[in-house]
C-alpha positions as CSV (number, residue, x, y, z in Angstrom):
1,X,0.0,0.0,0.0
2,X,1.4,3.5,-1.0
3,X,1.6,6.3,1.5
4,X,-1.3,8.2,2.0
5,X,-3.0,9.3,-1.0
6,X,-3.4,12.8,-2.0
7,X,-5.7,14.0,-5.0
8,X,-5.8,17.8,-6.5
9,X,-8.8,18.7,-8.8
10,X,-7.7,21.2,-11.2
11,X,-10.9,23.0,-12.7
12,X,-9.8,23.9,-16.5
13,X,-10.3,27.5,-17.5
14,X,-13.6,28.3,-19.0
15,X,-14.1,32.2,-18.5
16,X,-14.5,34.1,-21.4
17,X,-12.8,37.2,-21.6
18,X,-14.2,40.9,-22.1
19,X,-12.2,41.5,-24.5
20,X,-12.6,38.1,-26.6
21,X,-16.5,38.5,-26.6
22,X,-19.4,39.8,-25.5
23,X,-22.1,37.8,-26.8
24,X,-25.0,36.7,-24.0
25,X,-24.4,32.5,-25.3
26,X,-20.6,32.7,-23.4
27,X,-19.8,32.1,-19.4
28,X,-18.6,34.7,-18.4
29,X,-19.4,35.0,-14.6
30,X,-17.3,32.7,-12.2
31,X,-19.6,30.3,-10.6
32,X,-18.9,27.9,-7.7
33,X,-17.2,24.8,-9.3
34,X,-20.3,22.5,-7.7
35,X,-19.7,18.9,-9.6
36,X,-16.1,19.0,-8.4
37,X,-17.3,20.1,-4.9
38,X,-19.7,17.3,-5.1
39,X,-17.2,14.8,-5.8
40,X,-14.3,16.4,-3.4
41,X,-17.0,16.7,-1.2
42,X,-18.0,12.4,-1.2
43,X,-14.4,11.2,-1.0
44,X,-13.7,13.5,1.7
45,X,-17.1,11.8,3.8
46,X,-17.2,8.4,2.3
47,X,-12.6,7.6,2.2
48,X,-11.8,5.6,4.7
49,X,-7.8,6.3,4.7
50,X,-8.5,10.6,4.8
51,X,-7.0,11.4,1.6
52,X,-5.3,15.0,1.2
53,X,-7.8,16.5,-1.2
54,X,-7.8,20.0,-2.6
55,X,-9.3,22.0,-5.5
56,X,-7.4,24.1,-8.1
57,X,-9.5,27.0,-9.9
58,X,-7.5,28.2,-12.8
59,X,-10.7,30.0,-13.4
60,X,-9.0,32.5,-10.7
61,X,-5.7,33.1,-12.1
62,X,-4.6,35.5,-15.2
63,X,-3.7,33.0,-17.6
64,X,0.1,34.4,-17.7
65,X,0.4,33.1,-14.0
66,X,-1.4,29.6,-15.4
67,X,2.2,27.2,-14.6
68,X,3.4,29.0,-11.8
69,X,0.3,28.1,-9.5
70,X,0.5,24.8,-10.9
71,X,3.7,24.5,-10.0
72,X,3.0,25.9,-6.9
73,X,-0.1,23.7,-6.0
74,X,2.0,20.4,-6.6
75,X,4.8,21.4,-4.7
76,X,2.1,22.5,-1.6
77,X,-0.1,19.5,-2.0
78,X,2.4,16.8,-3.5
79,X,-0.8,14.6,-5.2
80,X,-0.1,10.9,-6.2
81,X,-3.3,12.0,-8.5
82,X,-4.9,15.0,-10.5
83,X,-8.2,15.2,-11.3
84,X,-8.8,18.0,-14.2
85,X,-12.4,19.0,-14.6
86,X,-13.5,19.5,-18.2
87,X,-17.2,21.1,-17.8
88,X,-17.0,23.1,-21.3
89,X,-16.2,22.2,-24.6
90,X,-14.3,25.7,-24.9
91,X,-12.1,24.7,-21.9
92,X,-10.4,22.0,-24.3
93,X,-7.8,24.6,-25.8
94,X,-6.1,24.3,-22.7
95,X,-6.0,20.6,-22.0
96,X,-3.0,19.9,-23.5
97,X,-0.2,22.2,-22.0
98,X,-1.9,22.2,-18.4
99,X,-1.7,18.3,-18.5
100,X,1.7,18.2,-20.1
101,X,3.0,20.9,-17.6
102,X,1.8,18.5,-15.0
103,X,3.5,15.7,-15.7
104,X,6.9,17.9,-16.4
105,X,6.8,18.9,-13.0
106,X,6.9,15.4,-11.2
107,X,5.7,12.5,-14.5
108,X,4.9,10.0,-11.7
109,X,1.1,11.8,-11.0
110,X,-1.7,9.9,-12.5
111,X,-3.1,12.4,-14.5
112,X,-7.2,11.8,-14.9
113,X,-10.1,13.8,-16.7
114,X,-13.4,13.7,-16.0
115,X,-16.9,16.4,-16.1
116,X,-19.6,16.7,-18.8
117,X,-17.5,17.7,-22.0
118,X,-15.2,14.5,-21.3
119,X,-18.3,12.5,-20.8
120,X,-19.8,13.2,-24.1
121,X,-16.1,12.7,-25.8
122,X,-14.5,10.0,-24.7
123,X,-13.6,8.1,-27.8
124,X,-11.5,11.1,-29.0
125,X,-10.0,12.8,-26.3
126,X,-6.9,10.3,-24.8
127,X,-5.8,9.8,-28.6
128,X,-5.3,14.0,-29.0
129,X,-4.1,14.0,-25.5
130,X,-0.3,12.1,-24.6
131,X,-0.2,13.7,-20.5
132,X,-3.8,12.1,-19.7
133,X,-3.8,8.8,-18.7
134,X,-7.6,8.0,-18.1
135,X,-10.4,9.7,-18.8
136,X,-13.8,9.2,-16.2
137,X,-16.8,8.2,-18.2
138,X,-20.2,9.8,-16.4
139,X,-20.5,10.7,-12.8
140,X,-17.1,11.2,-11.0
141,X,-18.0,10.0,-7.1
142,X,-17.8,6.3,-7.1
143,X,-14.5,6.1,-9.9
144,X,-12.6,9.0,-8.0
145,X,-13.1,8.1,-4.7
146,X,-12.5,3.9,-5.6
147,X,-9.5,5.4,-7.1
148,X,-7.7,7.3,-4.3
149,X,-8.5,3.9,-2.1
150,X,-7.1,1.8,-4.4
151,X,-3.8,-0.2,-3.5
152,X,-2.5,0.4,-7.3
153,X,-3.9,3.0,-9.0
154,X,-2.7,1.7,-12.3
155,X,-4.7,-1.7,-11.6
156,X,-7.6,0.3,-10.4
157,X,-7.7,2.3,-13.8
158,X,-7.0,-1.1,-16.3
159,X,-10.1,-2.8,-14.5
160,X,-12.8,-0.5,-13.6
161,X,-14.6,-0.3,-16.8
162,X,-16.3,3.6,-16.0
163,X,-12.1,4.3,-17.1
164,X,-11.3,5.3,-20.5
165,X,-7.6,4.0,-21.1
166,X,-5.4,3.7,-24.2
167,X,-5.6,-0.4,-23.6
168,X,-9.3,0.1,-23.0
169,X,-9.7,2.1,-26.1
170,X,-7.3,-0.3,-28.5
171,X,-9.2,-3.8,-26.8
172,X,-12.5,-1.8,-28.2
173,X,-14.0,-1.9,-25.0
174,X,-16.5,0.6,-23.8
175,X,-17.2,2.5,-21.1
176,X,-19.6,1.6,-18.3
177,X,-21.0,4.9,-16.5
178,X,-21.3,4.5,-12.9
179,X,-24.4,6.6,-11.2
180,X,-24.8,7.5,-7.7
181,X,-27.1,5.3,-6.1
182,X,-28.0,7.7,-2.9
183,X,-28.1,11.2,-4.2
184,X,-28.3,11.9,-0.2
185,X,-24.4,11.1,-0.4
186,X,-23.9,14.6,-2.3
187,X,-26.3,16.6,-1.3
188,X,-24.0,17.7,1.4
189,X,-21.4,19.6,-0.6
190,X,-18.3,20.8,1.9
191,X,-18.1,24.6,0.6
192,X,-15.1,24.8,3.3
193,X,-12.9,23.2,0.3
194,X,-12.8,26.3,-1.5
195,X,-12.6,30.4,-0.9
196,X,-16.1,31.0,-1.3
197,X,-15.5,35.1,-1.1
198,X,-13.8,34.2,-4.7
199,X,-16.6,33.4,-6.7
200,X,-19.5,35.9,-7.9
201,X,-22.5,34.6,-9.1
202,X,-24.7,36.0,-11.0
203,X,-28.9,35.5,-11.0
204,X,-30.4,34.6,-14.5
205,X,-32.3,37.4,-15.8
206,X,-35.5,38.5,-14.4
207,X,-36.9,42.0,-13.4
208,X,-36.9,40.6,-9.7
209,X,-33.4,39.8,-9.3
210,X,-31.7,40.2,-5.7
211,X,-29.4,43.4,-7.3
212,X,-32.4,45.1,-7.8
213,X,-32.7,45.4,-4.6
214,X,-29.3,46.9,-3.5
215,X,-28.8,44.1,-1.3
216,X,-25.6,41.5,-1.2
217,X,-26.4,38.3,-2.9
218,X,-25.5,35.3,-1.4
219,X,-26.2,32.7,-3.9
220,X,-25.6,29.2,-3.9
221,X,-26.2,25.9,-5.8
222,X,-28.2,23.0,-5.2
223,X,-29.1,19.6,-7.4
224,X,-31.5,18.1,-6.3
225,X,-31.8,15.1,-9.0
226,X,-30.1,13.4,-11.6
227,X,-31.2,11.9,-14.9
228,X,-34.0,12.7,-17.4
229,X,-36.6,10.0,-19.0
230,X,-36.8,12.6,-21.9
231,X,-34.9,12.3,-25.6
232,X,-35.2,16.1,-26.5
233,X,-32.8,15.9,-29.6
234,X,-30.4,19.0,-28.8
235,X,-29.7,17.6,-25.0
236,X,-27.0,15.6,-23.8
237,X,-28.0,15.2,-20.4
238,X,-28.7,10.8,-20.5
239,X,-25.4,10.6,-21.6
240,X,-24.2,12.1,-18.6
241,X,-26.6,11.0,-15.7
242,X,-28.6,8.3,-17.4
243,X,-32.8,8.3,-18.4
244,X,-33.8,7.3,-14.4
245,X,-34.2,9.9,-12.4
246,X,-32.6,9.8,-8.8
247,X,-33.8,11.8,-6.0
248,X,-32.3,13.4,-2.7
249,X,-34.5,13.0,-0.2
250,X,-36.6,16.2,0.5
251,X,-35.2,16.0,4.1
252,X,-31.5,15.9,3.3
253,X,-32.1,19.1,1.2
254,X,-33.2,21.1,3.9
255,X,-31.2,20.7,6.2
256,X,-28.5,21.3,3.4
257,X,-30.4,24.5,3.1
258,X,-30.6,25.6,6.3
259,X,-27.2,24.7,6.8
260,X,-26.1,27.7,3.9
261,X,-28.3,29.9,5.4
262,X,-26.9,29.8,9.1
263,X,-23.3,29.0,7.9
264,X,-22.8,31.3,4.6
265,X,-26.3,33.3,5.0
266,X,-27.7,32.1,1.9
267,X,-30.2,34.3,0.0
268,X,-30.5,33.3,-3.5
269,X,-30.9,29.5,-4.0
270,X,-30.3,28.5,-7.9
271,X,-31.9,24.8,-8.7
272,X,-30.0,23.1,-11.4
273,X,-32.1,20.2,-11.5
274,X,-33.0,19.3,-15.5
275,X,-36.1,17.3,-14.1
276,X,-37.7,18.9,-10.6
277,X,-41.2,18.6,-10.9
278,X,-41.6,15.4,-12.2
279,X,-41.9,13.8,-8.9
280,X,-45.0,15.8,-8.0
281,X,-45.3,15.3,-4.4
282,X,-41.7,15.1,-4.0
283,X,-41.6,18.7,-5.5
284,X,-44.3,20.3,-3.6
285,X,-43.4,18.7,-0.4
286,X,-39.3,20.6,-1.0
287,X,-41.5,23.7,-2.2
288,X,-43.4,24.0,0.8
289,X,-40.7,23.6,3.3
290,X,-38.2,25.8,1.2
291,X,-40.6,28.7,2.3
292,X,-39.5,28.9,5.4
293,X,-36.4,30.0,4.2
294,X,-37.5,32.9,2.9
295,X,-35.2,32.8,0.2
296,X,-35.1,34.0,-3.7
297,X,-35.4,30.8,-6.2
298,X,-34.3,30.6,-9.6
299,X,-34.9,27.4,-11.8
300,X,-32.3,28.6,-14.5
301,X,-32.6,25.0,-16.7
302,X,-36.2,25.3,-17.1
303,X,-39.4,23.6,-16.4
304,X,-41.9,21.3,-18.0
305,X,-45.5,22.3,-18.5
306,X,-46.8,19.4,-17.6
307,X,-46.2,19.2,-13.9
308,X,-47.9,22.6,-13.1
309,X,-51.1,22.5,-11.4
310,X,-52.5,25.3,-9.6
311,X,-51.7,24.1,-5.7
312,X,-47.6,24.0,-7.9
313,X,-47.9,27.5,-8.8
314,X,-48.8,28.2,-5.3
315,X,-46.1,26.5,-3.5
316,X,-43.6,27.8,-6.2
317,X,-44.7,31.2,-5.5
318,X,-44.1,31.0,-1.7
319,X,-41.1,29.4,-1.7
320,X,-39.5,32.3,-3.1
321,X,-40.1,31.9,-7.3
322,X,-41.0,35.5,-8.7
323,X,-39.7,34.2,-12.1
324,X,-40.7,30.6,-13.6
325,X,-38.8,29.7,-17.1
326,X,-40.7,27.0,-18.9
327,X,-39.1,24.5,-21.4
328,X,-41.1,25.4,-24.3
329,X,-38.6,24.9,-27.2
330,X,-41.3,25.9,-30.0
331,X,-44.5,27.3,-30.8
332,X,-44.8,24.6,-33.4
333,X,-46.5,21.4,-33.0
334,X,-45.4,19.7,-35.9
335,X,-41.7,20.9,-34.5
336,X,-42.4,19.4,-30.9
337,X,-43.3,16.2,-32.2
338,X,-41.7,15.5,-35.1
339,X,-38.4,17.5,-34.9
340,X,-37.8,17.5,-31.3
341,X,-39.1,14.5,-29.6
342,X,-40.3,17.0,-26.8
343,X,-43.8,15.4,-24.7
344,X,-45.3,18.5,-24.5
345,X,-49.0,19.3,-25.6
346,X,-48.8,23.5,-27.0
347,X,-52.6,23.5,-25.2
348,X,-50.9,23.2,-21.8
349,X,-49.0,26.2,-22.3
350,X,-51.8,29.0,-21.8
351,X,-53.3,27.6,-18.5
352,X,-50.1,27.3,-17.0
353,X,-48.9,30.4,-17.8
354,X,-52.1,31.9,-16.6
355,X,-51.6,30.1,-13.3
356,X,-48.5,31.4,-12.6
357,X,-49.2,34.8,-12.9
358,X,-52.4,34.6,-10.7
359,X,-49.7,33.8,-8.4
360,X,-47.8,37.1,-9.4
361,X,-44.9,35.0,-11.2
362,X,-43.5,36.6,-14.2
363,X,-42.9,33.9,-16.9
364,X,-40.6,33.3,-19.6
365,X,-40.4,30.5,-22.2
366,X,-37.5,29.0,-23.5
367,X,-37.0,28.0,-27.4
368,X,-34.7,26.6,-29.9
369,X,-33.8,28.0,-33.2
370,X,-32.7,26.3,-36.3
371,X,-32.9,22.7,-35.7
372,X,-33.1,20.4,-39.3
373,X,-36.3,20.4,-40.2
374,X,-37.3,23.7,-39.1
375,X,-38.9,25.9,-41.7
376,X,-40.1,29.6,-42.0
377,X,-43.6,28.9,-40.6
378,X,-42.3,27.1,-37.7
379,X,-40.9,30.5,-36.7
380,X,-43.6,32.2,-37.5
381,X,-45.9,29.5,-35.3
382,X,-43.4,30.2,-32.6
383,X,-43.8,33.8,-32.7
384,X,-47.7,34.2,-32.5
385,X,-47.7,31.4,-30.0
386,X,-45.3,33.0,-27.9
387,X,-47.7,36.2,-27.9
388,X,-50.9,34.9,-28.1
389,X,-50.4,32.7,-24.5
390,X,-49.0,36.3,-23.3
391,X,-45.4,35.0,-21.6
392,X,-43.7,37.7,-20.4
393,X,-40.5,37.4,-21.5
394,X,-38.5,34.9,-23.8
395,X,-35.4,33.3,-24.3
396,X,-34.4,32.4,-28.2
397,X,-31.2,30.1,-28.5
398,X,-29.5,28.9,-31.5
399,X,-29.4,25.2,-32.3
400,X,-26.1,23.7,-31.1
401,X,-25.4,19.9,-32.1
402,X,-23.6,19.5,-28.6
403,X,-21.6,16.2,-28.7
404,X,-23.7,13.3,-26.6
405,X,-26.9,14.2,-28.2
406,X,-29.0,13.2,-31.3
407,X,-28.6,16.2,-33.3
408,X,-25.3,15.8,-33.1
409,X,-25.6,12.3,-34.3
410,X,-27.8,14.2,-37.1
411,X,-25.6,16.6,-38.0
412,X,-22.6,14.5,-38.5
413,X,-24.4,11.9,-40.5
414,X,-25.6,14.0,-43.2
415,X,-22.9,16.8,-43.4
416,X,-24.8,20.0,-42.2
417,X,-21.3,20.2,-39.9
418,X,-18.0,20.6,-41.0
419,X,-16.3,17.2,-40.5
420,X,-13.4,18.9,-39.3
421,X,-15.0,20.1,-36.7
422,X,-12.7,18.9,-33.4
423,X,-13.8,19.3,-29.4
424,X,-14.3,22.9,-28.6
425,X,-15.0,23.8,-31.9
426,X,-18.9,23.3,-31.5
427,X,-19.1,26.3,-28.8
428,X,-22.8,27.8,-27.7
429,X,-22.0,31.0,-28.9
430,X,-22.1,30.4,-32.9
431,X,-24.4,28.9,-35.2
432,X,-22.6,25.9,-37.1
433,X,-25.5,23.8,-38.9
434,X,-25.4,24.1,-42.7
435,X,-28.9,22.1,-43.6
436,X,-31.5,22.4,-46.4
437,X,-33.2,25.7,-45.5
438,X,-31.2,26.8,-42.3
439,X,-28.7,29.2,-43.8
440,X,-26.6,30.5,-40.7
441,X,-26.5,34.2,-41.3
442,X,-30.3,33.9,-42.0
443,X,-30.7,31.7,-38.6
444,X,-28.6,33.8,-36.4
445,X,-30.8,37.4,-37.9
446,X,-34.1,35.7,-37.8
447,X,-33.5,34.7,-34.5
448,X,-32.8,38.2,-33.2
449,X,-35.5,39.6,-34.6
450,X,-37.8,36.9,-32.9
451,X,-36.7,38.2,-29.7
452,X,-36.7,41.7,-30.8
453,X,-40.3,41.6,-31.9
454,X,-41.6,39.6,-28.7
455,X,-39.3,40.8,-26.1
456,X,-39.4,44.7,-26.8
457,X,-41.8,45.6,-29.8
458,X,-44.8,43.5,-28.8
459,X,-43.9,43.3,-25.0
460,X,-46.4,41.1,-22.5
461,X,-45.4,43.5,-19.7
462,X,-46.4,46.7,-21.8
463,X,-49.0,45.6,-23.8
464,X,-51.0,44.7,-20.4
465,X,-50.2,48.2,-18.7
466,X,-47.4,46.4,-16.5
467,X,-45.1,49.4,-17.3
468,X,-43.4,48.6,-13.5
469,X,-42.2,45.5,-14.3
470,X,-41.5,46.5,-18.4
471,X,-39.3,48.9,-16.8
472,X,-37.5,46.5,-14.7
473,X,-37.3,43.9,-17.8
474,X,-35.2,47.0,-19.7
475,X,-32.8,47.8,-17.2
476,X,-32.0,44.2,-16.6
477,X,-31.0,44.2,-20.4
478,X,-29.1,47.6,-20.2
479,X,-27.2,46.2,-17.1
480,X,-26.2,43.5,-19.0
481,X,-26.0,44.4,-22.7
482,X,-24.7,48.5,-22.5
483,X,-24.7,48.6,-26.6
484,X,-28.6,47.5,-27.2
485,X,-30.7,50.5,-28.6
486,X,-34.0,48.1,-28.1
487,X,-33.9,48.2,-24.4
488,X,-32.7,52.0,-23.7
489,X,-36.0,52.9,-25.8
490,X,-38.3,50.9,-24.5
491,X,-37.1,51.8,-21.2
492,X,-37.9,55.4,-22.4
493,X,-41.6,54.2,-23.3
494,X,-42.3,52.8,-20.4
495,X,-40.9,55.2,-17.8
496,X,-42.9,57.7,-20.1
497,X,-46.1,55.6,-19.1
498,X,-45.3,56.0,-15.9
499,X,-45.2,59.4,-16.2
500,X,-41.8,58.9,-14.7
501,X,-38.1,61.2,-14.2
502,X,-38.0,63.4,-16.9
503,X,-33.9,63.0,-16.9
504,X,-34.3,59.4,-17.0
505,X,-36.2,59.6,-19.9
506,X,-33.8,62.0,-21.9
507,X,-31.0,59.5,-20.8
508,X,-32.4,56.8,-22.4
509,X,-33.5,58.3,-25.5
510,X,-30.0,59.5,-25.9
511,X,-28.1,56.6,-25.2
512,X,-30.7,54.8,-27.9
513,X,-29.9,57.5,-30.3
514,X,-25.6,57.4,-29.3
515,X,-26.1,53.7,-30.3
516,X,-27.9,53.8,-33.7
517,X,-24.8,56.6,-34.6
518,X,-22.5,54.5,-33.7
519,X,-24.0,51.2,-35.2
520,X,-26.0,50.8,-38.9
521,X,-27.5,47.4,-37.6
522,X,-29.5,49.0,-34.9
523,X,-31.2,51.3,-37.4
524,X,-32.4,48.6,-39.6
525,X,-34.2,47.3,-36.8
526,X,-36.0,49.9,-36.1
527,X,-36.7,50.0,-40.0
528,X,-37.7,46.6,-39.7
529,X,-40.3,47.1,-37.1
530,X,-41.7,50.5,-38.7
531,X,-40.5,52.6,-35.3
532,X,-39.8,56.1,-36.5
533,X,-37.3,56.7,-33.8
534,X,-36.3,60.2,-35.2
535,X,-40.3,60.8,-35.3
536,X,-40.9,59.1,-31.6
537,X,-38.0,60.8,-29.5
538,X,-40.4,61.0,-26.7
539,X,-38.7,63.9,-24.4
């Protein structure tokens, strides 16, 4: 038996830079590292020998000082093993030198890869990548914590089939995921393994976020399931955590809730679950006895339709949701079906939605744009559908053939991607799919001008006499996008409605009219949309 065991998680950069892009599709916030918590956090309870364990964020670092806190962390933490965490696609670009730099400074670490980007290409990555020896197929618990137990790791890795080796790969032998039986086992995640005062979060957009109200937000994670029964074509989430869904136990999660409120003084909880209603009574049950907490919940992933009842909305409501995205994907049925694979009736949509905001929940739908199949009227459906079941906000994303999922599969099998395309090429912030009728300049316009026209042109909040929360809606854009000409008018109609500060007004009538000097595009919008802005400065 070796000497105690001593594993370092290196989380791979993923941050985007300022200066490298601005568009909305890019992370750009730093955000807790929560699978590697969860799995630093299981070894850590369930290791019986107390392996060393610490965590690496290169996410913190300028990238200049990259392989001198390497360097550093492996002379401070000397780790018979090194865990890097590959969550994006983009993060790939940097694989190479950090593992290589690893091994130069001491080639007797076992140098493993896991996370959701791995997952998805497993087949690939160990032949593009000489430093890593194994790569962890699915969920990271069970294989890392066997691992650091084991008496040789190199054994351990040859015969535990969730490891992707080079003798795996060249004996054609595939993977086996390994799931978490208990999900109570990592519900408990040990924020005391990182410097929680480094990470920012940021709430997804909604005109109740916390910053609205000039007050700190203390936001934290929480899954509380894993798995999905549903074959959407654009997700890759089975590959990852399987079609069962596993459940924490509703008990477990409070007290994991109560225990970031009295420790960290939680605030914000975000709910990253892909699935959280589906268990009915599970969900209302963790609804009801989240209110206590008094908290602000966000459900960034989305939810289905088809779990909302009235006593739901309710619950939702006073457990602390003032914002409720729904996994719509289209207005279209023939889409939904056909296209998509999504179980979801269009007819639901209207009640629920009408539910909710009897419950004074503001709603937004989420959609996909440019799948193969997709045609004009599609986007047209989507559209009218969009505004005729009055949501009050909605977010448009571009079809991205993510590895792991079907349209991938799609898209690879009858050309509409370039088959030179390698990992981290297929980003979220581009449009890549070339297929009958889905030209990618056309996509990416149409697209924007869906959310133009329902977001700002033809706006529920507005067109109701909401102008409180329309106002709201606008300056959560102009906080986050300073260049869009939309939102600063807008903002202008509906603090005019109000009948509200003059200045204000003037300010963002200018600032409209700075950013259609400045930029052509912005004036074809308004073209498009038959808004005289010259005619309608309002102040």
């Amino acid at each position: 038996m070796e000497k105690q065991r001593s594993i370092l998680f290196v989380i791979l950069p993923y941050l985007i830079w300022s200066k490298e892009t601005k568009n909305n599709n890019t992370r750009s916030v730093l955000a807790f590292p929560y699978g590697v918590l969860s799995i630093a956090s299981y070894i850590k309870a369930k290791a019986v020998n107390e392996p060393g364990i610490s965590i690496l964020d290169l996410n913190l670092y300028p990238r200049e000082e990259i392989p001198a806190v390497i360097t550093q962390a492996l002379k401070t933490y000397q780790p018979n093993i090194v865990a890097i965490s590959m969550m994006f696609d983009s993060s790939y670009k940097y694989l190479g030198w950090i593992s290589k730099h690893i091994k130069d400074c001491d080639n007797k670490i076992t140098v493993v890869l896991g996370g959701s980007a791995a997952t998805v290409s497993w087949n690939m990555i160990l032949a593009e990548q000489a430093y890593v020896d194994a790569l962890c197929y699915s969920e990271g618990e069970y294989p890392l914590c066997n691992l650091v137990e084991a008496d040789n790791i190199s054994v351990r890795l040859a015969n535990d089939p969730v490891w992707v080796t080079r003798e795996s790969l060249a004996a054609n032998r595939l993977p086996q995921p390994r799931y978490v039986d208990n999900l109570n086992d990592v519900i408990n995640v040990d924020y005391g393994l990182i410097d929680v005062k480094a990470y920012g979060m940021k709430e997804a957009f909604s005109p109740f976020s916390s910053v609205k109200e000039s007050r700190e937000v203390r936001q934290f994670f929480l899954v509380t399931s894993r798995g999905c029964p549903f074959k959407c074509v654009f997700c890759s989430g089975p590959s990852l955590h399987g079609k069962n869904i596993r459940y924490a136990d509703v008990d477990v999660l409070i007290g994991h809730v109560r225990y970031l409120v009295e420790k960290y003084k939680m605030n914000v909880l975000t709910i990253y679950d892909d699935q959280l209603l589906f268990n009915r009574p599970r969900a209302k049950e963790f609804f009801r006895r989240l209110a206590e907490f008094k908290l602000r919940v966000e459900t960034p992933n989305g939810l289905s339709v088809a779990f909302i009842d009235e006593e739901m909305a309710m619950l939702m409501k006073g457990a602390g949701l003032d914002t409720v995205p729904l996994a719509i994907e289209s207005g279209s049925s023939r889409m939904l079906n056909e296209v998509i694979h999504k179980p979801l009736r269009l007819e639901q949509v209207k009640p629920v939605v009408e539910m909710l905001h009897r419950n004074n929940i503001f709603v937004q739908g989420y959609f996909v744009v440019g799948i193969p199949g997709e045609q004009e009227e599609d986007r047209i459906q989507t559209t009218d559908f969009i505004k005729e079941v009055g949501l009050d906000w909605a977010g448009f994303n571009l079809a991205t053939p993510l590895r792991g999922s079907e349209l991938y599969q799609i898209c690879k099998d009858h050309g509409y991607i370039d088959p030179s395309f390698g990992i981290g090429d297929l980003g979220m912030h581009d449009y890549v799919i070339n297929a009958p009728g889905l030209n990618p300049a056309d996509i990416k316009r149409k697209r924007y001008l869906m959310n133009l026209d329902v977001n700002f042109v033809n706006n529920h909040r507005m067109k109701i006499g909401d102008y409180e929360v329309a106002v709201l809606c606008f300056k959560d854009v102009v906080a986050r996008y300073e260049d869009h000409a939309f939102a600063y008018y807008f903002l202008a109609k509906a603090l005019q409605a109000l009948r509200g500060d003059v200045e204000q007004i003037r300010q963002a009538i200018k600032r409209a009219d700075e950013i259609i000097g400045q930029n052509n595009i912005w004036k074809e919008y308004f073209e498009y949309f038959n808004i005289d802005f010259i005619a309608e400065k309002i102040v």
